[in-house]
Structure formats: structure tokens, C-alpha cells
N, CA, C and O atoms as a printed pandas DataFrame, in Angstrom:
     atom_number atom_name residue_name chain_id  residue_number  x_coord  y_coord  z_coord
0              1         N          UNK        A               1    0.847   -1.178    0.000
1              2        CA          UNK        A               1    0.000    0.000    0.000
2              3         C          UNK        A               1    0.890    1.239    0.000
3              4         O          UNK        A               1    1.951    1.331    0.617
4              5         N          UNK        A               2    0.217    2.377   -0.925
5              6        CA          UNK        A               2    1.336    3.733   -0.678
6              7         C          UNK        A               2    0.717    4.190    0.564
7              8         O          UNK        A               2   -0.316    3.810    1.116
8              9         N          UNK        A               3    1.773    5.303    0.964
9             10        CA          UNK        A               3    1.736    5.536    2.004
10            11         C          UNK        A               3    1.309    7.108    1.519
11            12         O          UNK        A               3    0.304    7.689    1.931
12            13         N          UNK        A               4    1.990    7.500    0.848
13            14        CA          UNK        A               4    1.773    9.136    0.541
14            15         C          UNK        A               4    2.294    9.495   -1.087
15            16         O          UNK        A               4    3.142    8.739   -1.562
16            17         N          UNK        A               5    1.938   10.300   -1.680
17            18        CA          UNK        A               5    2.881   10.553   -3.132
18            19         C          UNK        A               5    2.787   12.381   -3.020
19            20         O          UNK        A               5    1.809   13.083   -2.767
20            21         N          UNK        A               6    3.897   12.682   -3.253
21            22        CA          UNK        A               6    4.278   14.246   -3.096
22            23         C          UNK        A               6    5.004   13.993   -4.621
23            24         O          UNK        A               6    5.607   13.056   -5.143
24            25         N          UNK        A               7    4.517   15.648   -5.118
25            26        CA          UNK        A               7    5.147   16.070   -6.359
26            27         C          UNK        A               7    5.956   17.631   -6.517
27            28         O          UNK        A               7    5.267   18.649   -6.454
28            29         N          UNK        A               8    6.973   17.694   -6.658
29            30        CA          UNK        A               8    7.771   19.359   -6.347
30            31         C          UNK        A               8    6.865   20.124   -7.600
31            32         O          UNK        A               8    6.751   19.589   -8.703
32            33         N          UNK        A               9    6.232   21.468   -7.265
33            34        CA          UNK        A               9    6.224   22.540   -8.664
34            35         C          UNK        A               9    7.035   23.402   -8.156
35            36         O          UNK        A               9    7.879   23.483   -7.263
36            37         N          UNK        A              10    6.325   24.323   -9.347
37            38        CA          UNK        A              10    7.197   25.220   -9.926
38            39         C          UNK        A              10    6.314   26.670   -9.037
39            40         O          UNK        A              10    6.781   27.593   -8.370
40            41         N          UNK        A              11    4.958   26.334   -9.397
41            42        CA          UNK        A              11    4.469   27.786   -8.386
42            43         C          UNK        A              11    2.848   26.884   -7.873
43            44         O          UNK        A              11    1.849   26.379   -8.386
44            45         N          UNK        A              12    3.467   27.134   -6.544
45            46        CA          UNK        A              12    3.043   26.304   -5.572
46            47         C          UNK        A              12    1.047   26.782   -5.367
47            48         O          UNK        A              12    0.257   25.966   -4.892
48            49         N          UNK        A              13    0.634   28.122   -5.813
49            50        CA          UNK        A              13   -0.161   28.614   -5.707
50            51         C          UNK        A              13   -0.969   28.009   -6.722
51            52         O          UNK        A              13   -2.091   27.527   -6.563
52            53         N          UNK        A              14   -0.103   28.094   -8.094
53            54        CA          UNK        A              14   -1.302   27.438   -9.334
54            55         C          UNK        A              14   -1.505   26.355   -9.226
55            56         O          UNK        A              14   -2.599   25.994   -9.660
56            57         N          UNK        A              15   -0.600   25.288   -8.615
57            58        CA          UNK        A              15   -0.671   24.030   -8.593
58            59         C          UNK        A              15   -1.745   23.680   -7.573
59            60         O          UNK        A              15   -2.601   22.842   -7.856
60            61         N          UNK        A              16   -1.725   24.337   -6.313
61            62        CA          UNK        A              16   -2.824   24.096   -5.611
62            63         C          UNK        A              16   -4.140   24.830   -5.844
63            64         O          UNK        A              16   -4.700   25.186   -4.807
64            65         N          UNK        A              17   -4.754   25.134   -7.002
65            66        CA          UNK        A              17   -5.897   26.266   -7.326
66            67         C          UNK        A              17   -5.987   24.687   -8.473
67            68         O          UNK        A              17   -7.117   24.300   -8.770
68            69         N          UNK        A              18   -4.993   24.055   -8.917
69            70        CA          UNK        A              18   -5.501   23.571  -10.257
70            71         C          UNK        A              18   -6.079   21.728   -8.887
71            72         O          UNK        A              18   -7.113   21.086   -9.069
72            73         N          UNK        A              19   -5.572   21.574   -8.335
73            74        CA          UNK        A              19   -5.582   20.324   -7.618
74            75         C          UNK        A              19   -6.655   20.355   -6.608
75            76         O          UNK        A              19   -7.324   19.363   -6.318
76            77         N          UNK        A              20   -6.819   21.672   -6.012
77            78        CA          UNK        A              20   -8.178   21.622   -5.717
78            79         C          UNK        A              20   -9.491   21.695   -6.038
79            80         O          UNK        A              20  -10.453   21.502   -5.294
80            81         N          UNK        A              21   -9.474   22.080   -7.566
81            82        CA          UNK        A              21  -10.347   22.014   -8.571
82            83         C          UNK        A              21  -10.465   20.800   -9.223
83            84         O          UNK        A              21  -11.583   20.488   -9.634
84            85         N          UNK        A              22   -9.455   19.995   -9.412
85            86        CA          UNK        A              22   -9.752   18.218   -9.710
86            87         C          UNK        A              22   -9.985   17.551   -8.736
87            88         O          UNK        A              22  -10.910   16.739   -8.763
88            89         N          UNK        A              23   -9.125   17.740   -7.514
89            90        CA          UNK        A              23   -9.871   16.896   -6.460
90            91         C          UNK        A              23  -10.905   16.692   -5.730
91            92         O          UNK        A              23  -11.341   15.705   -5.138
92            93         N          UNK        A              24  -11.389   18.228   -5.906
93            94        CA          UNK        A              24  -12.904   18.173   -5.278
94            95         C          UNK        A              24  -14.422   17.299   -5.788
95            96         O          UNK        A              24  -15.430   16.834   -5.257
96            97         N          UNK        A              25  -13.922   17.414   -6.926
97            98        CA          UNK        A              25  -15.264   16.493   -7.911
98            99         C          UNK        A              25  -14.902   14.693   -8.058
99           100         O          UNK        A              25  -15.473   13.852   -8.752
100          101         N          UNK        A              26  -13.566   14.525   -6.974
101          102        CA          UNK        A              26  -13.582   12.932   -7.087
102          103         C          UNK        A              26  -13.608   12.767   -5.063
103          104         O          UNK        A              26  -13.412   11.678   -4.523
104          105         N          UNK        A              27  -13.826   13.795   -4.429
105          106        CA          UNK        A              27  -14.427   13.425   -3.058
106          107         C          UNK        A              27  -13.078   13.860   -2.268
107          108         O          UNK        A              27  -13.202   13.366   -1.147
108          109         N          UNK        A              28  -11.686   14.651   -2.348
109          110        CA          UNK        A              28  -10.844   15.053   -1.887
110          111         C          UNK        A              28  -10.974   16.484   -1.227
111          112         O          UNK        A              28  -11.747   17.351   -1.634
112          113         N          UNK        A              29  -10.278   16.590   -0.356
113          114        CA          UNK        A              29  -10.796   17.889    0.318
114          115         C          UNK        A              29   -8.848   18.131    0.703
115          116         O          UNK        A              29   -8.020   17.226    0.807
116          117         N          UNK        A              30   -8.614   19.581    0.832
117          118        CA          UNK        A              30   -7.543   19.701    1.619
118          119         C          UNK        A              30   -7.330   19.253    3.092
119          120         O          UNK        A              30   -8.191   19.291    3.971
120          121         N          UNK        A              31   -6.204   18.875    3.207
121          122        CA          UNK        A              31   -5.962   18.335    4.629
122          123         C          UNK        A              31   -4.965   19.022    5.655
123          124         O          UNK        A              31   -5.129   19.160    6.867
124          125         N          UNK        A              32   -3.665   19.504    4.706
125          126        CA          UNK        A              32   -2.843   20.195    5.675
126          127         C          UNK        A              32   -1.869   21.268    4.320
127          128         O          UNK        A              32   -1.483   21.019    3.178
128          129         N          UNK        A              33   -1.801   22.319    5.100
129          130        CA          UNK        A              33   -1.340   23.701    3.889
130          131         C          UNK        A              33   -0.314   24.298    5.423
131          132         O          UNK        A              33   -0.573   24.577    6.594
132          133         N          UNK        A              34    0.627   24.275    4.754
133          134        CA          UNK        A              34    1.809   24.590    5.991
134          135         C          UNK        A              34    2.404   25.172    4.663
135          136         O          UNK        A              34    1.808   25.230    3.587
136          137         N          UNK        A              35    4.167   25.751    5.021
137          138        CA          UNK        A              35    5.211   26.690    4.040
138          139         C          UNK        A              35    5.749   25.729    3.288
139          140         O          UNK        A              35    6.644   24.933    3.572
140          141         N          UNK        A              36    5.173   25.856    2.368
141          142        CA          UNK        A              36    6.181   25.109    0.457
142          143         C          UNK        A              36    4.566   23.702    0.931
143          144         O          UNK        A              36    3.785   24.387    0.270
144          145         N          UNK        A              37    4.182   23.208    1.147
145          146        CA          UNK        A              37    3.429   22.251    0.849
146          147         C          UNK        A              37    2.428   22.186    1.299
147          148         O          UNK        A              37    2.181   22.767    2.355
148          149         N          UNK        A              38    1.275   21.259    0.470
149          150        CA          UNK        A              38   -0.515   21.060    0.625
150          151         C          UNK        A              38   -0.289   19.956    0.128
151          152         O          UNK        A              38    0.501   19.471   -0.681
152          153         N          UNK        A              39   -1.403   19.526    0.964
153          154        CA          UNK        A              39   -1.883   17.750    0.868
154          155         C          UNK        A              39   -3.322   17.548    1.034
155          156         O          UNK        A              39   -4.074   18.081    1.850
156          157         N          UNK        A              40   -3.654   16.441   -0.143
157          158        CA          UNK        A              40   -4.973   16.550   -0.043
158          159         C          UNK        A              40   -5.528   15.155    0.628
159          160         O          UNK        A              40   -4.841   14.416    1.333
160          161         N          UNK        A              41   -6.455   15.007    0.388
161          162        CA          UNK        A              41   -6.960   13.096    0.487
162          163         C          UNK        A              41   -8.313   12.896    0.813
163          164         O          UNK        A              41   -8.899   13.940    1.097
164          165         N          UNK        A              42   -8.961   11.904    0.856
165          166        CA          UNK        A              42  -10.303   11.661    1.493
166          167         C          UNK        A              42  -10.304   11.476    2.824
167          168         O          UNK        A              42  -10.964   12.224    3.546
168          169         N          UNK        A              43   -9.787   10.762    3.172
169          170        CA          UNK        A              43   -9.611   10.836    4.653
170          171         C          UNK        A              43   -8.728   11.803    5.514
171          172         O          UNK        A              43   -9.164   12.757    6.160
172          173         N          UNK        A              44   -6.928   11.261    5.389
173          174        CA          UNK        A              44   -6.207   11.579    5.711
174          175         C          UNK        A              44   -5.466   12.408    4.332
175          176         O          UNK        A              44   -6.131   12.343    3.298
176          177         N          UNK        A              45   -4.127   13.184    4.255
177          178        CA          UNK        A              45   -3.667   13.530    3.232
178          179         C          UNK        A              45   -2.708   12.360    2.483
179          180         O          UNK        A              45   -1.916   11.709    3.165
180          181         N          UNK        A              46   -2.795   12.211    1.493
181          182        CA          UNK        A              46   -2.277   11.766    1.119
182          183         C          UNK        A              46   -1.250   11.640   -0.510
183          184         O          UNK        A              46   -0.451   10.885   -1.065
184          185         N          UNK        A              47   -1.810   12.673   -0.670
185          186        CA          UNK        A              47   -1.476   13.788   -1.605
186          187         C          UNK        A              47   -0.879   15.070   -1.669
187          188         O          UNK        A              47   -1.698   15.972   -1.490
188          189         N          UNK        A              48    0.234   15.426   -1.858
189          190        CA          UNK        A              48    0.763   15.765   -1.803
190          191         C          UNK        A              48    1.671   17.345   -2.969
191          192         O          UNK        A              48    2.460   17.124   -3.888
192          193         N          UNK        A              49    1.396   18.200   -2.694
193          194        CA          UNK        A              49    2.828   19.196   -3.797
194          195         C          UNK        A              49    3.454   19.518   -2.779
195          196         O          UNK        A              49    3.156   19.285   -1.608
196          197         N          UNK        A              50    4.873   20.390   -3.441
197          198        CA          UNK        A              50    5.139   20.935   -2.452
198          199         C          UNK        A              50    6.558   21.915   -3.601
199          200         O          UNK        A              50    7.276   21.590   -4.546
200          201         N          UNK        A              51    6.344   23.105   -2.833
201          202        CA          UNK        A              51    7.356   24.581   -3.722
202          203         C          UNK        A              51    8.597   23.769   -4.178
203          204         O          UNK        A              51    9.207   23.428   -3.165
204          205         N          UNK        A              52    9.191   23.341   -5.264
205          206        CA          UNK        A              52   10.196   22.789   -5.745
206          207         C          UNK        A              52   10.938   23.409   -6.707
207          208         O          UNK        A              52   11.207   24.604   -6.581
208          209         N          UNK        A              53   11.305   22.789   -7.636
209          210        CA          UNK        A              53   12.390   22.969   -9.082
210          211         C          UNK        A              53   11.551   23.419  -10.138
211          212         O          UNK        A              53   10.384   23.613   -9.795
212          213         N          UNK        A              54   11.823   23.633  -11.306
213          214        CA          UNK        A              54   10.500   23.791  -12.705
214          215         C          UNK        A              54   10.152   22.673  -12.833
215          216         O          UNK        A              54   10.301   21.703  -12.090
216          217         N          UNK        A              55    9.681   22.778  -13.775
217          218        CA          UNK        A              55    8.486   21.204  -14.541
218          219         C          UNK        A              55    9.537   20.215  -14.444
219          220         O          UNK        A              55   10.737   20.429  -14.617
220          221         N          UNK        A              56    8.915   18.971  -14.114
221          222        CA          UNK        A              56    9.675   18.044  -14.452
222          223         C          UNK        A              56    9.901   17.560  -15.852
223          224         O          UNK        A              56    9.283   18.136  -16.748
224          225         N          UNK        A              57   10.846   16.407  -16.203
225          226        CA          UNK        A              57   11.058   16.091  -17.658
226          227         C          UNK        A              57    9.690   15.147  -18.111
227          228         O          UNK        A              57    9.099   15.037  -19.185
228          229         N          UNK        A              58    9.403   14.278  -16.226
229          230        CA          UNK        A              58    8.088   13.527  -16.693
230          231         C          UNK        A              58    7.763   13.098  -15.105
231          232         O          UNK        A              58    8.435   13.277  -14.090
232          233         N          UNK        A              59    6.297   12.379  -15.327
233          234        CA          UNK        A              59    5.687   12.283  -13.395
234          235         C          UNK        A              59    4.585   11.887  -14.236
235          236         O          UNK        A              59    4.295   12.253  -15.375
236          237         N          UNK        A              60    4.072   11.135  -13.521
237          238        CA          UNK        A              60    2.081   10.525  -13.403
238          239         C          UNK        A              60    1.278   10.398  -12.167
239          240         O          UNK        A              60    1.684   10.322  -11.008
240          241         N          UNK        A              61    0.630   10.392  -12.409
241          242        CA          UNK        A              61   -0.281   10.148  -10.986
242          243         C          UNK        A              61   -1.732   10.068  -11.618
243          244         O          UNK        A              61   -2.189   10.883  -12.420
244          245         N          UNK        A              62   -2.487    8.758  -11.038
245          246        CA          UNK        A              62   -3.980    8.367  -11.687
246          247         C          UNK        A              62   -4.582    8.119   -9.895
247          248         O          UNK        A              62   -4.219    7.515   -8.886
248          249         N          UNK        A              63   -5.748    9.057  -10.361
249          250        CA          UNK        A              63   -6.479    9.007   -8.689
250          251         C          UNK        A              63   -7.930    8.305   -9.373
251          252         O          UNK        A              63   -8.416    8.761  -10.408
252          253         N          UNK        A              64   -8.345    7.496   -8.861
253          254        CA          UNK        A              64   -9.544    6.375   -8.453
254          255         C          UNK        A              64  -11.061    7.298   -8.449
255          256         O          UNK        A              64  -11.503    7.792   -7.411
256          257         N          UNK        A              65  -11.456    7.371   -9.219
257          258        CA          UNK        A              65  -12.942    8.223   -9.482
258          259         C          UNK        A              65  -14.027    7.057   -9.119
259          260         O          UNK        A              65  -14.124    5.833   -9.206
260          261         N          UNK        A              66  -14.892    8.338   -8.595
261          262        CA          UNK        A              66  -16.808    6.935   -8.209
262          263         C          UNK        A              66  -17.262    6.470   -9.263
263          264         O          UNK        A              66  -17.774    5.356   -9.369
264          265         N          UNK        A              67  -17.075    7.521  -10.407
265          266        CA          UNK        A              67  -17.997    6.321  -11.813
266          267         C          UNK        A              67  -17.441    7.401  -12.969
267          268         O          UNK        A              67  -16.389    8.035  -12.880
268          269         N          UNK        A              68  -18.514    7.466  -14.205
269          270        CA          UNK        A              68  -18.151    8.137  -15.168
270          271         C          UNK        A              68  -18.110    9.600  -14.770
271          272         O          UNK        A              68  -17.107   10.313  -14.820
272          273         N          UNK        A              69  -19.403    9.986  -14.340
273          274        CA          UNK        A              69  -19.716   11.500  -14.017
274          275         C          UNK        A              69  -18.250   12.041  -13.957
275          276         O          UNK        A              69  -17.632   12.698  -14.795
276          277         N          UNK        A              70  -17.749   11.436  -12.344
277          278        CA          UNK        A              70  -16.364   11.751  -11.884
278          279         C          UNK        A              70  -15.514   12.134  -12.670
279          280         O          UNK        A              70  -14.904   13.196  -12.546
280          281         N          UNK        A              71  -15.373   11.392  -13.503
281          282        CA          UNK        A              71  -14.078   11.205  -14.530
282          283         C          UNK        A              71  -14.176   12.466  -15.483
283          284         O          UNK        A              71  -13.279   13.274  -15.720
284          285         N          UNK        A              72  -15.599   12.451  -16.024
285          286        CA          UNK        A              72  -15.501   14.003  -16.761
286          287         C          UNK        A              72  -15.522   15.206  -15.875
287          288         O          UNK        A              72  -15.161   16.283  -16.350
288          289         N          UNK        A              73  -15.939   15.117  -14.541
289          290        CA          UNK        A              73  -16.740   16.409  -14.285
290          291         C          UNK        A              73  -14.724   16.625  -13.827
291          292         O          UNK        A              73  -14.443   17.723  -14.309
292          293         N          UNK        A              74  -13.813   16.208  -13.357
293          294        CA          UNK        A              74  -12.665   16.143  -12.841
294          295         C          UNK        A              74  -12.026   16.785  -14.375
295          296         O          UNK        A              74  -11.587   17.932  -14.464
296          297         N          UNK        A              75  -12.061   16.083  -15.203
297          298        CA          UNK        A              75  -11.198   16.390  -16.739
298          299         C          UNK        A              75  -11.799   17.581  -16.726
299          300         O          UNK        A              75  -10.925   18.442  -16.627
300          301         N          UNK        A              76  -13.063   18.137  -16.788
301          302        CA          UNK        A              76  -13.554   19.062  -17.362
302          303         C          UNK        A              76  -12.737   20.357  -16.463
303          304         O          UNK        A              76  -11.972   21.117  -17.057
304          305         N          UNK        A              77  -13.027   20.500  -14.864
305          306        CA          UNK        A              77  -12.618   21.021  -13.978
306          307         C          UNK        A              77  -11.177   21.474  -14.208
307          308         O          UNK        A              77  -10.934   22.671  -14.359
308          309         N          UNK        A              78  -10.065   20.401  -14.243
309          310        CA          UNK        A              78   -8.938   20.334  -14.710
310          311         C          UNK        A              78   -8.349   21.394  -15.829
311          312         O          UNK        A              78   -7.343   22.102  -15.781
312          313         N          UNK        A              79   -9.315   21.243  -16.819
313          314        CA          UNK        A              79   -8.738   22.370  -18.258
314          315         C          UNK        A              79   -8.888   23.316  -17.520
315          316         O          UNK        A              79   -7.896   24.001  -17.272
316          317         N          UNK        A              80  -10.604   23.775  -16.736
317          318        CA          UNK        A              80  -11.074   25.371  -16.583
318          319         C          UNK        A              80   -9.775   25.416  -15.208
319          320         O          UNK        A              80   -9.744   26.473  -14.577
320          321         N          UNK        A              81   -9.052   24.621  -14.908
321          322        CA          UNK        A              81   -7.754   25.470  -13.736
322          323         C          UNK        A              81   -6.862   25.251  -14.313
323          324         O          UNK        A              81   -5.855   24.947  -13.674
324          325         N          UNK        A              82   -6.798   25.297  -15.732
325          326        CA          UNK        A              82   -5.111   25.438  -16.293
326          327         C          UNK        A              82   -4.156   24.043  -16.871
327          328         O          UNK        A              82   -3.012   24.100  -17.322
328          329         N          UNK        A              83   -5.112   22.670  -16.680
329          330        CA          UNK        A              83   -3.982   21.487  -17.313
330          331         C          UNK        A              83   -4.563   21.788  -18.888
331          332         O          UNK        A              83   -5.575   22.411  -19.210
332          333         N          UNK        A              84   -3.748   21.248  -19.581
333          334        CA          UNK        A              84   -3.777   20.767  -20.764
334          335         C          UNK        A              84   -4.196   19.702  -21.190
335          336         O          UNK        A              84   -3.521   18.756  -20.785
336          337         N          UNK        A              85   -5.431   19.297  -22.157
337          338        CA          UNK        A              85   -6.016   18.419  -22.529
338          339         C          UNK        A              85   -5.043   17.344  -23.168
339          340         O          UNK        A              85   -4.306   17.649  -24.106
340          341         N          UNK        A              86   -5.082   15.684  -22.450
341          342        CA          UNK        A              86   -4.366   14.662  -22.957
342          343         C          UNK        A              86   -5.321   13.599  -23.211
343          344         O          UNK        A              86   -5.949   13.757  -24.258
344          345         N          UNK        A              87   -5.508   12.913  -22.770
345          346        CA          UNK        A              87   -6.967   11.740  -23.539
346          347         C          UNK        A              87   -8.217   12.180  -22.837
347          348         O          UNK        A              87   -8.310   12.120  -21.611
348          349         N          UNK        A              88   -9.461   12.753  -23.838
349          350        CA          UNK        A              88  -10.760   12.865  -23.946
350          351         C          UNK        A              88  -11.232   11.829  -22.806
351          352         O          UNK        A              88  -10.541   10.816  -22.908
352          353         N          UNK        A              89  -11.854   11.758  -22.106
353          354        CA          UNK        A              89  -12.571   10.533  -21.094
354          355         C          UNK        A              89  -13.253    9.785  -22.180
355          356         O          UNK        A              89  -14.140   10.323  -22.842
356          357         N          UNK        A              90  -12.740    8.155  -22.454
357          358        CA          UNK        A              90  -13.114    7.473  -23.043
358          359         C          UNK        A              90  -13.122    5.874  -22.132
359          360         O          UNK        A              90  -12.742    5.855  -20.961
360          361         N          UNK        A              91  -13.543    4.743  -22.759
361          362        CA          UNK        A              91  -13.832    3.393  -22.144
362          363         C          UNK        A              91  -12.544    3.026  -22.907
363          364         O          UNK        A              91  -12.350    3.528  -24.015
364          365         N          UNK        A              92  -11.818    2.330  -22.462
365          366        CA          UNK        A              92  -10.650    1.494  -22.823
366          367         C          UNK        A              92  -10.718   -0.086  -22.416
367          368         O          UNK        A              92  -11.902   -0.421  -22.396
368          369         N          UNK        A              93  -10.153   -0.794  -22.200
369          370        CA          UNK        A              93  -10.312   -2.329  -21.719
370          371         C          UNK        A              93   -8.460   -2.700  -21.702
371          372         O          UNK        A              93   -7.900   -3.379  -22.563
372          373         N          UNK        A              94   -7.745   -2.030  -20.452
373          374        CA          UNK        A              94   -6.860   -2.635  -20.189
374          375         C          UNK        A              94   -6.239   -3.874  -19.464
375          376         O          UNK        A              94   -7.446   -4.090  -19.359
376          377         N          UNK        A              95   -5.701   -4.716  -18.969
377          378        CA          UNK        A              95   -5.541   -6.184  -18.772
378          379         C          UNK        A              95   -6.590   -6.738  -17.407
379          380         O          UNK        A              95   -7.193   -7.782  -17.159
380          381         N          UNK        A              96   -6.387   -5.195  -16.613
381          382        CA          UNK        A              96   -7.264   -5.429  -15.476
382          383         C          UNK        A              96   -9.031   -5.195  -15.481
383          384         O          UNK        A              96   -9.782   -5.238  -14.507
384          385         N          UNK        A              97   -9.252   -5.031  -16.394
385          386        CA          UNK        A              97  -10.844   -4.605  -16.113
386          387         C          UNK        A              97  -10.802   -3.712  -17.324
387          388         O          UNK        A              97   -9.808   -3.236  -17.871
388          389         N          UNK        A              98  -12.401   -3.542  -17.721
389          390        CA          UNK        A              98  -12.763   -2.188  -18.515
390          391         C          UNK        A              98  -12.450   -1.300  -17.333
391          392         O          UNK        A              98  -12.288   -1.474  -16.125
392          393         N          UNK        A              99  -12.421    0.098  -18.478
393          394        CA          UNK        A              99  -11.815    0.940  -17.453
394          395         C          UNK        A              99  -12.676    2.378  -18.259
395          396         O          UNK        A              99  -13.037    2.263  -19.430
396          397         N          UNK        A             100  -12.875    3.396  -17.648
397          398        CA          UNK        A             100  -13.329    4.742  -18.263
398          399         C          UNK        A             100  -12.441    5.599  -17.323
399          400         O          UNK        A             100  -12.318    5.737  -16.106
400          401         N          UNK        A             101  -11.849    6.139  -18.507
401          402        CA          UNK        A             101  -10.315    7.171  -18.080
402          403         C          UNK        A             101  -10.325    8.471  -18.909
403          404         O          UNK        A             101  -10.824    8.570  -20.030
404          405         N          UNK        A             102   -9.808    9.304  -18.329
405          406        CA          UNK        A             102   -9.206   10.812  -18.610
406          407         C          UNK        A             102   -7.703   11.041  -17.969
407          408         O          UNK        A             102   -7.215   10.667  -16.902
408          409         N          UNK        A             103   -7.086   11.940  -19.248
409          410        CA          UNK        A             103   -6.046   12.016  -18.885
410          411         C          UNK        A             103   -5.198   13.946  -18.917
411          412         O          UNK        A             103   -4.997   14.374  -20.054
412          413         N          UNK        A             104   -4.984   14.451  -18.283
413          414        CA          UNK        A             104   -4.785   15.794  -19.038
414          415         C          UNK        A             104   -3.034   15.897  -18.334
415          416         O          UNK        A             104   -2.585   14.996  -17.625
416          417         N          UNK        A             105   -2.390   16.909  -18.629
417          418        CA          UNK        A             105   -1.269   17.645  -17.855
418          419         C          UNK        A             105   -1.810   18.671  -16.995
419          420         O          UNK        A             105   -2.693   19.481  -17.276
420          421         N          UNK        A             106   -1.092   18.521  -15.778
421          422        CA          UNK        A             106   -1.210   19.697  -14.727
422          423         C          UNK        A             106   -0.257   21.033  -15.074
423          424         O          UNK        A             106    0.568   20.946  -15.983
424          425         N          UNK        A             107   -0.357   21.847  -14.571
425          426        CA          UNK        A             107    0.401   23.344  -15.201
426          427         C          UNK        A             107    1.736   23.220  -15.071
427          428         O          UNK        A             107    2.333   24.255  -15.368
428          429         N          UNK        A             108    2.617   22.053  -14.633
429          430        CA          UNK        A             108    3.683   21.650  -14.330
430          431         C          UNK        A             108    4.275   20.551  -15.782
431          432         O          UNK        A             108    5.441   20.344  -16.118
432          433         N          UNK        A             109    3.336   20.151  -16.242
433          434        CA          UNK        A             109    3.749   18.734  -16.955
434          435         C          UNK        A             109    3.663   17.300  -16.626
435          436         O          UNK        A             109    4.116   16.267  -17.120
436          437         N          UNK        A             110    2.500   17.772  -15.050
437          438        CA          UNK        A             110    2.763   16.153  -14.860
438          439         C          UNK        A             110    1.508   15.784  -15.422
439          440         O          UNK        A             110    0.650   16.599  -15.762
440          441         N          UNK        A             111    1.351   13.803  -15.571
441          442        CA          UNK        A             111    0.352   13.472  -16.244
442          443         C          UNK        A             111   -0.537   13.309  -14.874
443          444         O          UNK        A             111   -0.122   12.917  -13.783
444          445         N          UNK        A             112   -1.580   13.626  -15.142
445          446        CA          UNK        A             112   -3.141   13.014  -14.063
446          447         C          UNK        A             112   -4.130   12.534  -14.877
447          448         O          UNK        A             112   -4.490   12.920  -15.989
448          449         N          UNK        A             113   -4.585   11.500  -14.072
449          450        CA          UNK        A             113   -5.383   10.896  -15.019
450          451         C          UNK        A             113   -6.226   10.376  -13.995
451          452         O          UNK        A             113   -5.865    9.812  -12.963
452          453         N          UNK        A             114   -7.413   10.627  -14.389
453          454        CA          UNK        A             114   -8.864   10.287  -13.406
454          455         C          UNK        A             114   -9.395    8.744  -13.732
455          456         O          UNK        A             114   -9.263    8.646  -14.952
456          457         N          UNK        A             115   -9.894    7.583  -13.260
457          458        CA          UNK        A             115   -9.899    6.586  -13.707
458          459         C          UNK        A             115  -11.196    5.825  -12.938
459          460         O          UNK        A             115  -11.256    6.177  -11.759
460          461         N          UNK        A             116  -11.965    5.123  -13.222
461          462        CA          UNK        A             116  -13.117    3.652  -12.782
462          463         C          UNK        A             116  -12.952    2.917  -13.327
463          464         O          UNK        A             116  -13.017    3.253  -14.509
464          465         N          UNK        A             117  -12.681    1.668  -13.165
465          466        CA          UNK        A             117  -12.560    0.219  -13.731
466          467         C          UNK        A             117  -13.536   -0.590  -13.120
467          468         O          UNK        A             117  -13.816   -0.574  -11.921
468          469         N          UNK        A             118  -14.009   -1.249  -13.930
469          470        CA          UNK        A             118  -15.351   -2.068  -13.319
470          471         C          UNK        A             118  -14.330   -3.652  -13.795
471          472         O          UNK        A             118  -13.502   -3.684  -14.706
472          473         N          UNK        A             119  -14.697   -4.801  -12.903
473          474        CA          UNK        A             119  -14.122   -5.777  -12.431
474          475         C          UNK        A             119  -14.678   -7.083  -13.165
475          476         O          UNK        A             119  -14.247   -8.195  -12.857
């Protein structure tokens, strides 16, 4: 099990305006906002930025959505705070399950990608 995933930006303000605007429409709320870092999570934080270096060269991170709604209303959310559109929310069928996924860049370059897989 992870324990936590933290990602360094570049400006710590957009990154958390764009992450609280995707996380809120998959059930995440802020948890702790102290100097250089915010963490989000459903329960506890577990999510993580924090004031770092510029964009990275590359980074992912796919957070677990309730169903379809999620997945768009999160992608949609996402553009209007600044990521860049990467896969349209579509049904795929990867090894583990069908799956309905979105994928965009955060204002940094990293990939996020909103995801439900039915079993």
C-alpha cells in the first residue's frame, strides 16, 4: 500500500488552485497547507505538492474516481484550472478490467489521469 505521493512545482499557488479544482469532484478535500506544501486526500492527506524545481522532464499520478460523471466532471474542472487536454474521457479495456479514463497535464507537466474500472 502507498503511504503518501508528493510532487515538487514550480508555483506552488497554481498548482494548488488547479488540484483543488480536480480533487474536489472525485471526493478530496484539503488536509494540511503549511510553508512550500498542501496535501490533499479523502480521509487523511495523502497527496501531496510541495514549492520545488521547474516542470519536471516527466511524473504521473492516476487518482480512483466513483464512476463516469467523476471522470468528466474532474477532466472538465482540470482544463477550466489550467492542465492541458491529454486523452478525452473514453472506455478502454486494459488487462485489469474495462476501465473509463481521462487524462490531461497539470500546469507543471505532470500526467493526471482520473480513472473507474469495473471488475
Amino acid at each position: 500500500m502507498i503511504h503518501h505521493v508528493a510532487l515538487e512545482v514550480a508555483d506552488l499557488a497554481r498548482s494548488a488552485a488547479f488540484y483543488d479544482a480536480v480533487l474536489a469532484k472525485l471526493g478530496w478535500r484539503r488536509g494540511i497547507e503549511a510553508e512550500g506544501v498542501i496535501g490533499w486526500g479523502i480521509k487523511d492527506p495523502v497527496f501531496f505538492v510541495t514549492a520545488g524545481r521547474p516542470a519536471p522532464s516527466f511524473g504521473s499520478v492516476a487518482f480512483s474516481a466513483s464512476g463516469i460523471a467523476a471522470v468528466k466532471a474532474a477532466f472538465e474542472a482540470g482544463q477550466r484550472a489550467g492542465g492541458t487536454a491529454g486523452d478525452e474521457p473514453f472506455h478502454r479495456d486494459p488487462p485489469t478490467g474495462e476501465a473509463y479514463s481521462a487524462s490531461l497535464r497539470d500546469p507543471d507537466g505532470y500526467e493526471v489521469e482520473f480513472a473507474v474500472t469495473s471488475h
